[in-house]
MARBA-3410 file (N, C-alpha, C, O; in Angstrom, 1 decimal):
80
39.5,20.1,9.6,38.3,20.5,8.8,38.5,20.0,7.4,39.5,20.0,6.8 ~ 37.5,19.5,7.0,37.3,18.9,5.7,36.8,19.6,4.2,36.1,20.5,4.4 ~ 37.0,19.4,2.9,37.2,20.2,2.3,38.3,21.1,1.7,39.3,21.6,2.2 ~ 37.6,21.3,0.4,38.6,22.0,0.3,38.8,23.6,0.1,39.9,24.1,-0.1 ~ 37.3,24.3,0.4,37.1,25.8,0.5,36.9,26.0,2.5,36.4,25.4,3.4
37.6,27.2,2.1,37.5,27.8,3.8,36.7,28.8,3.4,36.4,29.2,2.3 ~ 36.0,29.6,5.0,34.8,30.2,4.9,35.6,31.6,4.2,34.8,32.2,3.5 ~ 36.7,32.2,4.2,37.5,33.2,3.7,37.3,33.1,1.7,37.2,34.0,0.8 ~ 37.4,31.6,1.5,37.0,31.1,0.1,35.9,31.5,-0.7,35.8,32.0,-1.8 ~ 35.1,31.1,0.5,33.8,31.4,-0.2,33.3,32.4,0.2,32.3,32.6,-0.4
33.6,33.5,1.1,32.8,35.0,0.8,34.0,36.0,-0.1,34.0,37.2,0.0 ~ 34.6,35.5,-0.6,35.3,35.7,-1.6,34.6,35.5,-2.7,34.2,36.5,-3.3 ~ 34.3,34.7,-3.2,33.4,33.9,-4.3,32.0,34.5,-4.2,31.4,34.9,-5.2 ~ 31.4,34.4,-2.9,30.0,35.5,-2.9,30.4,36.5,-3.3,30.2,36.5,-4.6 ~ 31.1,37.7,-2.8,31.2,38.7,-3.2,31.8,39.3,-4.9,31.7,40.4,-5.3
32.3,38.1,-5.6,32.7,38.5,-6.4,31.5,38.6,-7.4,31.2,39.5,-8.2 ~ 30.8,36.9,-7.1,29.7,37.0,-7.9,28.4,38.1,-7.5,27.4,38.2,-8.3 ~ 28.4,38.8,-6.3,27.4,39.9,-5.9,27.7,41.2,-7.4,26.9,41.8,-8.0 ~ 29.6,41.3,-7.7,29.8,42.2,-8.4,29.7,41.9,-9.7,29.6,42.8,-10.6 ~ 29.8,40.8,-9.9,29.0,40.3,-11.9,27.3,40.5,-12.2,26.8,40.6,-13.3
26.6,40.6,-10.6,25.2,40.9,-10.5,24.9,42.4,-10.7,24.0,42.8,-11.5 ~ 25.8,43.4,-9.8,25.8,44.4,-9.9,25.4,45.4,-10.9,25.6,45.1,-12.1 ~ 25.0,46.5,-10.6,24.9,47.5,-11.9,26.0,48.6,-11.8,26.6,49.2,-12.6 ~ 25.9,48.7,-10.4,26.7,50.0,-9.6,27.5,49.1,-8.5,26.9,48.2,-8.0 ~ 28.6,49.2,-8.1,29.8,48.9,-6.8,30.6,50.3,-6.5,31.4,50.9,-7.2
30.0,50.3,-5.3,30.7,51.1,-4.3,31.8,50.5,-3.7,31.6,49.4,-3.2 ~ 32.7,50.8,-3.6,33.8,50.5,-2.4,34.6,51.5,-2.0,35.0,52.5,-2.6 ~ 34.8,50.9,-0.5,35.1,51.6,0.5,37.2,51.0,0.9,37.5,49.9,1.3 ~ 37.9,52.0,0.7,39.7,51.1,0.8,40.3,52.4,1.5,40.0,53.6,1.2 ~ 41.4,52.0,2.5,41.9,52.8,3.2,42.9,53.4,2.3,42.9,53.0,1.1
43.9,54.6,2.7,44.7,54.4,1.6,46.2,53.8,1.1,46.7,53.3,2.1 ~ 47.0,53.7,0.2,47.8,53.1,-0.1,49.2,53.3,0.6,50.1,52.6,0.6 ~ 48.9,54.9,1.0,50.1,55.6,1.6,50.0,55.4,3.4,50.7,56.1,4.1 ~ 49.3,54.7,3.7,49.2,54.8,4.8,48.0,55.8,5.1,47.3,56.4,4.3 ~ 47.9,55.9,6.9,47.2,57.0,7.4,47.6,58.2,7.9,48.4,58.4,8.7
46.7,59.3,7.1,46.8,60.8,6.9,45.6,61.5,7.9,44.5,61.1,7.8 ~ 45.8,62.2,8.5,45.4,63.1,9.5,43.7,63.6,8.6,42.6,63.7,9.2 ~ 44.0,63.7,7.6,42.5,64.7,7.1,41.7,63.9,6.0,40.7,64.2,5.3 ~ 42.7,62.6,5.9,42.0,61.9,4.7,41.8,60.4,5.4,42.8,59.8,5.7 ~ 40.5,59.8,5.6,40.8,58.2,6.3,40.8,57.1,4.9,41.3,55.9,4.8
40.4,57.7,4.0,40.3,56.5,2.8,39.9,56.8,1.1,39.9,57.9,0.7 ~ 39.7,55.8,0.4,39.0,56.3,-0.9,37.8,55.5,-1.1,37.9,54.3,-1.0 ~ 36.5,56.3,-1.6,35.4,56.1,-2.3,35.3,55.6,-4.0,35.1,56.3,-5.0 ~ 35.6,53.8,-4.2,35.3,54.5,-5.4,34.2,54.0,-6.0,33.7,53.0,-5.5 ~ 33.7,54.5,-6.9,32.2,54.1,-7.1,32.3,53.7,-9.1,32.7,54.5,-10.0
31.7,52.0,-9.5,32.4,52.1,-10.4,30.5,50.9,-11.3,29.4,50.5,-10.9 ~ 31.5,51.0,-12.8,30.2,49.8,-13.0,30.2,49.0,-12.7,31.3,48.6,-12.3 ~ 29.2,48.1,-12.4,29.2,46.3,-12.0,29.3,45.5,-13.1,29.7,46.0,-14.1 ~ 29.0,44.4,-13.0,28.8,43.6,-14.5,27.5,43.4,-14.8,27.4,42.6,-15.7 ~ 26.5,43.9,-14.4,25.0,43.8,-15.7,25.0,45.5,-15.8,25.5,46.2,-14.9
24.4,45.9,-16.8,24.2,47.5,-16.9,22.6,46.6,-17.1,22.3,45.6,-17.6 ~ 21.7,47.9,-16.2,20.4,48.3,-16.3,19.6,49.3,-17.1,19.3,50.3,-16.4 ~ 19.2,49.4,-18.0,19.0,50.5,-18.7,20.0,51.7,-19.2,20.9,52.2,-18.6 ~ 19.6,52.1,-20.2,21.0,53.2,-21.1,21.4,54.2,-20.1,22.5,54.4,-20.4 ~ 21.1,54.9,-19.2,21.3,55.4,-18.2,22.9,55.0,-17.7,23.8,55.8,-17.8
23.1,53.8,-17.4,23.9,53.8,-16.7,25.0,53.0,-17.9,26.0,52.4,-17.3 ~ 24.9,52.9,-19.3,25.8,52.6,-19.9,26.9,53.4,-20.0,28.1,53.1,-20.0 ~ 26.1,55.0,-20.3,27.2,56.2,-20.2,28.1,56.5,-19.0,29.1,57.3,-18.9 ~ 27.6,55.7,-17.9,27.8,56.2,-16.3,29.6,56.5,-16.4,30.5,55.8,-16.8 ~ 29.8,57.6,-15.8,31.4,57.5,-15.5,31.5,56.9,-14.0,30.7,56.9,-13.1
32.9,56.5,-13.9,33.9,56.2,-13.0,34.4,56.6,-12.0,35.6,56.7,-12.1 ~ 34.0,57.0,-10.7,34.8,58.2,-10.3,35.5,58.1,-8.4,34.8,57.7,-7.5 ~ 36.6,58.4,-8.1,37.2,58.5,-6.8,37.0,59.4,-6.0,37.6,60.4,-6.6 ~ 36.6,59.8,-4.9,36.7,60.7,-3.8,37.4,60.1,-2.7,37.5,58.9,-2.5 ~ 37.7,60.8,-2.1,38.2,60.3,-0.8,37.6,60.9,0.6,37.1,62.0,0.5
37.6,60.4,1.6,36.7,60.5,2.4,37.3,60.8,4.0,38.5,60.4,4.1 ~ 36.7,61.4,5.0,37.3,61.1,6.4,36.2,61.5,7.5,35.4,62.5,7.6 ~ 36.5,60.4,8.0,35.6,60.4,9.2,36.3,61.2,10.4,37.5,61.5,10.6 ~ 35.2,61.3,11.0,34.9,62.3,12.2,34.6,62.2,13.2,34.4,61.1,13.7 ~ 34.4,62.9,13.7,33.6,63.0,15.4,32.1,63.1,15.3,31.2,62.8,16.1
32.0,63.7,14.2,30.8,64.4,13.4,29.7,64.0,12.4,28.6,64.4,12.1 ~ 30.8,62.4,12.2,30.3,61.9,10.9,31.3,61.7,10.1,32.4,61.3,10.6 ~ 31.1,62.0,8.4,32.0,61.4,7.7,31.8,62.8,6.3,30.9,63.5,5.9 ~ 33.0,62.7,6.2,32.7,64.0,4.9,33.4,63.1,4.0,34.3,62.4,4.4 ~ 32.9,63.0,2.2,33.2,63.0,1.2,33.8,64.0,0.1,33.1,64.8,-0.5
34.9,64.0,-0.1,35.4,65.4,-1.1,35.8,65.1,-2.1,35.9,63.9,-1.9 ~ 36.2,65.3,-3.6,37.1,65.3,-4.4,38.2,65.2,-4.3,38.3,65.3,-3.1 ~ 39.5,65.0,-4.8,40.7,65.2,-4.3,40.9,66.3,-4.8,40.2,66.8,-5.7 ~ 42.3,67.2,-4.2,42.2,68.6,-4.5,41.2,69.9,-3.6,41.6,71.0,-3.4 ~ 40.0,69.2,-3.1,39.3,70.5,-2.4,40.1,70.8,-1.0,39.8,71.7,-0.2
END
């Protein structure tokens, strides 16, 4: 194959520039300690790189962690 970006390159490069477009980025990451019975991952929800109106200049930062189900998927705080 010719070249010198592979397709792993470039949705690398999409995605990063999707996150300099952004106002808001969600992501979704397993967690670092491995896998826990009552927790599958973390939520975090953060700024992008354009802010939209003053609204979301103040916006905070914030982590939940999450686990799916049989049921679906619950979102919590850590600690509850």
């Amino acid at each position: 194959m010719s070249g010198s970006s592979s397709i792993s390159t470039q949705c690398a490069s999409f995605a990063l520039s999707l996150a300099h477009e952004a106002s808001i980025i969600i992501s979704l990451r397993l967690l670092d300690t491995g896998m826990a019975r009552d927790v599958s991952g973390v939520v975090r929800i953060t700024r992008g790189g354009t802010e939209v109106g003053e609204s979301l200049h103040d916006m905070e930062e914030h982590e939940y962690l999450y686990q799916v189900g049989d049921n679906g998927v619950r979102v919590f705080e850590r600690g509850q």
